[in-house]
C-alpha positions in Angstrom: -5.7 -7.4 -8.3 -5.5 -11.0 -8.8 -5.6 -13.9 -5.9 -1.9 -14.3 -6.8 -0.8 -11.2 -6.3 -3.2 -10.4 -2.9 -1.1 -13.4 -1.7 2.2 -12.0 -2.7 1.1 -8.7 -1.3 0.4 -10.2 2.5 3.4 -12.8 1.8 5.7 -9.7 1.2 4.1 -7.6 4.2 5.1 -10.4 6.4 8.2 -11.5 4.9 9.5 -7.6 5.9 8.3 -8.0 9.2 10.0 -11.0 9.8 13.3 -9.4 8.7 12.6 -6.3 11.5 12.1 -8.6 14.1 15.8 -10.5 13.3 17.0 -7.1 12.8 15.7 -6.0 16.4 17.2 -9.4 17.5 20.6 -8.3 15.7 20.2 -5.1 17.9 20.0 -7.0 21.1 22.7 -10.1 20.6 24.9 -8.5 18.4 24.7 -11.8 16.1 24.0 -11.7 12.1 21.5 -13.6 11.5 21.8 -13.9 7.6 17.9 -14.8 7.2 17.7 -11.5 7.7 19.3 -9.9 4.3 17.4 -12.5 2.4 14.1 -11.9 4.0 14.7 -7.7 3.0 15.6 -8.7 -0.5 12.8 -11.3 -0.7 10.4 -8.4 0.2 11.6 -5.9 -2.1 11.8 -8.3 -5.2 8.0 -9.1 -4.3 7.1 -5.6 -3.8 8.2 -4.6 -7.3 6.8 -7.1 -9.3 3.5 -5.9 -7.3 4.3 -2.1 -8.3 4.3 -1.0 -4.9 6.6 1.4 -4.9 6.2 2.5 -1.3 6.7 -1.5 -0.1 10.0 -1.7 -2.1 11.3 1.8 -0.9 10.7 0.2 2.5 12.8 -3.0 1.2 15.3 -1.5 -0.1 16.1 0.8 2.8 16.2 -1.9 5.0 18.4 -4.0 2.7 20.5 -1.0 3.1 20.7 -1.1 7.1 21.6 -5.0 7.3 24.7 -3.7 4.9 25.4 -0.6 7.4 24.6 -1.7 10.6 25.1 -5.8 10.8 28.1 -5.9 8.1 29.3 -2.5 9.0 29.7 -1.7 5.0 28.1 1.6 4.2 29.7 1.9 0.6 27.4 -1.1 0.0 24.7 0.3 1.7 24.7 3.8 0.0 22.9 2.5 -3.6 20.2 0.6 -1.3 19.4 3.7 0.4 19.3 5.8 -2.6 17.4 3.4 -4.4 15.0 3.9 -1.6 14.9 7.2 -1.3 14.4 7.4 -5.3 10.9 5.3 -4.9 9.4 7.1 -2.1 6.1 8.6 -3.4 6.8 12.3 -3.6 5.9 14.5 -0.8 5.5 11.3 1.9 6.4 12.3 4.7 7.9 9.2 5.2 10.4 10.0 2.9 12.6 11.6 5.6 13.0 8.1 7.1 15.7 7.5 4.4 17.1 10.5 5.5 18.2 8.9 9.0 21.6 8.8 10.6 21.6 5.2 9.5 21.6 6.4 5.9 23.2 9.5 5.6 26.4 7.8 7.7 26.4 5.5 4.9 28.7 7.4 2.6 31.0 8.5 5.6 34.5 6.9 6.0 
């Protein structure tokens, strides 16, 4: 792994934990904070142009929640979470996260 991409690596790692705490925030003040969505989509986008497949699974699922939970839009939410779900590595047991009530709610009216 180059220096480039080590730096990507921690700037993505953080870049997703920045996004949880606004979406904890979002929990809290009931408020959108739309650095949030970016920050997710930032993440993912760096994840997969590192091939790490569990990072952008992660991304993506929380890309997915922003478009559930903040926006209230789970038909837009539904291809994040299946996206994620579909880069998980097989037989993680943190697969079943994208099987949550926050994702499989995302297809109901």
């Amino acid at each position: 792994m180059t220096d480039d991409a080590r730096l990507d690596a921690v700037e993505a790692d953080l870049i997703l934990a920045r996004g949880r705490i606004r979406h904890a925030e979002f929990l809290v003040q009931r408020q959108e904070d739309t650095r949030e969505l970016a920050e997710f989509e930032r993440a993912a986008e760096l994840y997969a142009d590192l091939g790490d497949e569990r990072g952008e699974a992660e991304a993506l699922f929380w890309v997915g929640i922003v478009h559930q939970v903040v926006r209230g839009d789970g038909a837009t939410a539904l291809p994040f979470f299946e996206r994620s779900y579909a880069r998980w590595p097989a037989g993680s047991a943190t697969a079943s996260r994208c099987r949550t009530p926050y994702a499989t709610s995302a297809s109901s009216p």
